[in-house]
N, C-alpha and C positions, 0 to 999 in steps of 0.2 A: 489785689487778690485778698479778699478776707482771710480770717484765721481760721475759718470751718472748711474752707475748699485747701488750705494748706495741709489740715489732718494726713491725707493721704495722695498727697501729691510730692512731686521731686521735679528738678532739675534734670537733662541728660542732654545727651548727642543726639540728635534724628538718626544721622549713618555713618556709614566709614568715611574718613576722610583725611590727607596728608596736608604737612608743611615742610617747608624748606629754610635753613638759612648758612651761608658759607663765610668761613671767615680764615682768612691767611691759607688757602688751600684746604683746608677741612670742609668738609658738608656735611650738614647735620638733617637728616631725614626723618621727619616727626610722623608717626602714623596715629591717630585717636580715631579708639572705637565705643562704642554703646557696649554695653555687658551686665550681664547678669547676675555672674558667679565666678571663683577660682577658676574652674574647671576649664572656661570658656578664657578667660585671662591666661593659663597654661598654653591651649591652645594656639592662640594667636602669638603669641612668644614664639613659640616650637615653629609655627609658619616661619613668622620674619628672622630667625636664625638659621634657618634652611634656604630660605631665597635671600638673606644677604651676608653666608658664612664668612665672607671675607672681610665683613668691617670689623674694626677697633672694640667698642664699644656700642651693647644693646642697653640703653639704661631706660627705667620706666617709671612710672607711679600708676596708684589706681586707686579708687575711692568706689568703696559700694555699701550701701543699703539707703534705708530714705531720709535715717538721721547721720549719714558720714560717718558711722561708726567701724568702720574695719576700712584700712588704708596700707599702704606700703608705700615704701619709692625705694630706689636700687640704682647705686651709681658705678655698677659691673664692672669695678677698676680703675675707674675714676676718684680723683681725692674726694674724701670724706665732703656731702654735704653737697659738689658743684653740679651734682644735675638729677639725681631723684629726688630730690627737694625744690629743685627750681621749678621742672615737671611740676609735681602736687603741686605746688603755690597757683600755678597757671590753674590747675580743676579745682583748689580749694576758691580761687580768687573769683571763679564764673558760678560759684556755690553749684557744682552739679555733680552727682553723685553715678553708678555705675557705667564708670568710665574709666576706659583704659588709654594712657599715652605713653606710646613707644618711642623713644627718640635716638635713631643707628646713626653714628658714629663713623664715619672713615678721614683718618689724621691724615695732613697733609704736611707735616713734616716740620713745623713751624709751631712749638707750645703755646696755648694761651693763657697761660695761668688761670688760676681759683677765679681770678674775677670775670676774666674771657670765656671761663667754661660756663660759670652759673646766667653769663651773658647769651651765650649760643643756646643752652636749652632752656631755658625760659620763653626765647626768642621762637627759636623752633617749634615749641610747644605751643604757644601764642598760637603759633601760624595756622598751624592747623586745629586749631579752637575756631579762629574766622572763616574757615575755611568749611564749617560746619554750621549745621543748624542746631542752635538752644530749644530743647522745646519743654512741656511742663508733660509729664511722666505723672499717670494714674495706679496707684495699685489696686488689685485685683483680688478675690479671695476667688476659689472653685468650692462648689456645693453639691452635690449628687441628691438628688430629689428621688424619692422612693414612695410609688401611690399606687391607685387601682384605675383602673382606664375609666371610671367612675366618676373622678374627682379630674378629670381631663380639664376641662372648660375652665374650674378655676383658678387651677397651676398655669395656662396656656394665659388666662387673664391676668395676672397676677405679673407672670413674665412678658405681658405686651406695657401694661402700664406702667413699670420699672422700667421698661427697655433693656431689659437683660438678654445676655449675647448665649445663645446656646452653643455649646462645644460638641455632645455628642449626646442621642438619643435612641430611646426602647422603646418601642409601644406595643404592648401585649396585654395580656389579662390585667400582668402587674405591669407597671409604667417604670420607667427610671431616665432621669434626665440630669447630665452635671452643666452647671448654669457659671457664666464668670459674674463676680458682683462688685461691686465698686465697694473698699473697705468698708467707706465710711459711712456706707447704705444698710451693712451686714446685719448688723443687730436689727435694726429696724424690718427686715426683709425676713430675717430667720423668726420674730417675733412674729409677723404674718403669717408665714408658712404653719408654723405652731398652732395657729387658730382655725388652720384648715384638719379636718379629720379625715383618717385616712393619709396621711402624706407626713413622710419621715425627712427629714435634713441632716444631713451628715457635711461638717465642715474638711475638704479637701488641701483647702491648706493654700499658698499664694500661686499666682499663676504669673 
């Protein structure tokens, strides 16, 4: 992949997807998901501690934006270090960015020490990495186009030749359309638009 298609692309998850690995009676249940935001990471938390109140340990890691810059990992009572760091290592190691790996905990009575633990969720988390699709992640800006039904044919051209994805549309006297654009097409697209009279661009922000 060149370095110009890298500008605005990333790494992620296709879907939800589990692993498994058990050692000395423990099972360790790995869940990784695709995600967006805190918000949506909160949530899926709050899920898998609801439908598996009774395990040990929920410990996790997550990595989100296009440069890996906002991350965590969390070893819910576990020694410092042996498993929301093994986590991230596994999503730092596949370089993929908003994603989230859950890895539930139920002890089976037999400790494994610092190195059996960083062992199991690495492992676990592994698993359900394979157990998933890598795919390469586009990002998106939203545009809200503002014209006169006048200027139709050359905003409707405009957006066949780009192949831009329309979201949601007006057509009346005044026109308004919000268009998704591929980042790295933005400028060059919002530069066009500009040259069309009649028809305003307002940046929306990422989709």
């Amino acid at each position: 992949m060149s370095a110009i298609n890298q500008i605005d692309t990333y790494l992620t998850l296709k879907e939800d997807s589990e692993g498994l690995y058990k050692e000395k009676g423990s099972k360790f249940l790995a869940f990784a998901y695709p995600v967006r935001n805190e918000a949506e990471i909160k949530d899926k938390l709050d899920q898998l501690r609801k439908k598996y109140y009774d395990a040990r340990h929920h410990c996790y890691a997550y990595i989100l934006g296009k440069d890996q810059s906002i991350f965590r990992a969390n070893d819910d009572g576990e020694p410092n270090h042996s498993a929301g760091d093994p986590i991230l290592g596994q999503i730092r190691s596949h370089q993929l960015s908003n994603v989230l790996i859950v890895v539930v905990r139920y002890f089976g009575g037999t400790k494994l020490g610092v190195g059996g633990l960083i062992h199991a969720y690495k492992t676990a988390a592994s698993d359900a990495i394979a157990n998933n699709e890598i795919i390469t992640a586009v990002l998106h800006e939203r545009v809200k186009l503002d014209f006169e039904y006048l200027n139709m044919n050359e905003v409707m051209k405009l957006i066949k030749d780009y192949e831009l994805q329309i979201v949601e549309q007006q057509f009346d006297n005044q026109c308004q359309i919000i268009l998704e654009v591929r980042q790295k097409l933005l400028e060059e697209i919002t530069n066009k638009i500009s040259d069309l009279n009649g028809v305003k661009i307002h940046n929306l922000g990422d989709s």
